[in-house]
C-alpha positions as CSV (number, residue, x, y, z in Angstrom):
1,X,-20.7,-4.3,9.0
2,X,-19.1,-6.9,6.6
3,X,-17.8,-5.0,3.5
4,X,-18.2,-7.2,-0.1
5,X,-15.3,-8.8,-1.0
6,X,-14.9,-6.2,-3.8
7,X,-14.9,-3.2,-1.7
8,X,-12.6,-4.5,1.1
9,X,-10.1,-5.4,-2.0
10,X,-10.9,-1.8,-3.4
11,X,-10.4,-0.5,0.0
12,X,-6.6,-2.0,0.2
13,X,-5.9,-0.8,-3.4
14,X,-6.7,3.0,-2.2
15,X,-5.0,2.4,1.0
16,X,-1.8,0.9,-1.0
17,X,-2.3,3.7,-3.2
18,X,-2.4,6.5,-0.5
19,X,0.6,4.9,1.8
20,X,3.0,4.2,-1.8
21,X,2.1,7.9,-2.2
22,X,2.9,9.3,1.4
23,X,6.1,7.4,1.4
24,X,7.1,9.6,-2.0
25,X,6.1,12.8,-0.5
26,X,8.2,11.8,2.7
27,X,11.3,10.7,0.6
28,X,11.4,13.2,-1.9
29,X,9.9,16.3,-0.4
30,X,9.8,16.1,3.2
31,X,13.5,15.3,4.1
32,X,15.0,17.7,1.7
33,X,13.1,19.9,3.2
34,X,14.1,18.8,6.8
35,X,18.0,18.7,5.5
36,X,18.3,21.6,3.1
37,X,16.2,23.7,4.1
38,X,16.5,23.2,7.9
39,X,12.7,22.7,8.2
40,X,11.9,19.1,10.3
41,X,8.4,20.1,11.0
42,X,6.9,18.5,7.7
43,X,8.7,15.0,8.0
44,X,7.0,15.3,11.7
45,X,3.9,15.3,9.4
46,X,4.2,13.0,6.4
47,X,6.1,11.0,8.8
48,X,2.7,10.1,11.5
49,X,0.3,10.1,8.3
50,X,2.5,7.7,6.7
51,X,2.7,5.7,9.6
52,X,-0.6,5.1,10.1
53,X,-1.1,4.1,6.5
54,X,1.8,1.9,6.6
55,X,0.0,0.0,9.4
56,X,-3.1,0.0,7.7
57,X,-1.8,-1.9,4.2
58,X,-0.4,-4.2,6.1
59,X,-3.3,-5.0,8.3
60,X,-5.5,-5.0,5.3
61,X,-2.8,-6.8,3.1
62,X,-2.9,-9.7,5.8
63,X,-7.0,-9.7,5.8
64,X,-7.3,-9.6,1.8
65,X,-4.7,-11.9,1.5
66,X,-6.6,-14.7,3.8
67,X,-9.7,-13.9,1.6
68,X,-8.2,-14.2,-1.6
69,X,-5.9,-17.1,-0.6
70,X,-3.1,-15.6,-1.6
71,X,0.4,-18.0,-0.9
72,X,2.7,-16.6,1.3
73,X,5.2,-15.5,-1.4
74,X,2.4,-13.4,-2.9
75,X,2.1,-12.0,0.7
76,X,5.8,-11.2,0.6
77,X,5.3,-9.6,-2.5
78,X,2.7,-7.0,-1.4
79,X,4.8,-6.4,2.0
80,X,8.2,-5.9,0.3
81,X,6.4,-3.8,-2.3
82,X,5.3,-1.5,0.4
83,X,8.7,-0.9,1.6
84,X,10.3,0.3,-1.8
85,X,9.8,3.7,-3.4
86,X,6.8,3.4,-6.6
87,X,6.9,-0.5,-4.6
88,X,3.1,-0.3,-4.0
89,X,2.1,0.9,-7.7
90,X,4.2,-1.6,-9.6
91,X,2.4,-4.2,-7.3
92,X,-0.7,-2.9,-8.1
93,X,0.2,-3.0,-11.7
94,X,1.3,-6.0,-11.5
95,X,-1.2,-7.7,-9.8
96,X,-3.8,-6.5,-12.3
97,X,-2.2,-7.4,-16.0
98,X,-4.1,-9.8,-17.5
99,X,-1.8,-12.6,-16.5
100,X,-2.6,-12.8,-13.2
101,X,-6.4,-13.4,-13.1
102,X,-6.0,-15.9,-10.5
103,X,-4.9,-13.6,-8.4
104,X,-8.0,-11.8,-7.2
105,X,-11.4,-12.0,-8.2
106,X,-13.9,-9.4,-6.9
107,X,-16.6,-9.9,-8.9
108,X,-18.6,-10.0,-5.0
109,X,-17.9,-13.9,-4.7
């Protein structure tokens, strides 16, 4: 089944959504928990989901990137983005402010 361009963009903005916000919970809850309070189990946890999603929005960056024809610094952009805390929302952001039209278009074309 071949998604419309909209929906497989859509479908890497949730994805980059979910994985930014798996990589807060693992940072910020999951290894104080493992360090302060002596409880490893949940970084075990966060840690395999946010695996798998890391894989996934970069998979998906590299296949909406080819659509969109996004240069390779823009690719950059998204990857390094996904490696920072908040990285994946600012690129989100930042890919959507009205300056950057040419970025994406998913009006289905």
């Amino acid at each position: 089944m071949i998604m419309p361009s909209n929906a497989l963009f859509l479908l890497f903005r949730i994805v980059a959504f979910i994985e930014g916000l798996s990589w807060l919970v693992l940072l910020f809850i999951a290894m104080p928990l493992k360090y302060m309070a002596d409880s490893p189990e949940m970084v075990t946890m966060v840690g395999r989901a946010h695996g798998g999603l890391f894989v996934a929005f970069v998979i998906l960056g590299i296949i909406v990137s080819y659509k969109y024809e996004w240069t390779p610094k823009l690719m950059l952009y998204a990857f390094l983005a996904s490696l920072l805390p908040f990285g994946t929302f600012y690129f989100d952001y930042w890919l959507h402010r009205p300056a950057q039209k040419w970025a994406i278009q998913t009006d289905g074309a």
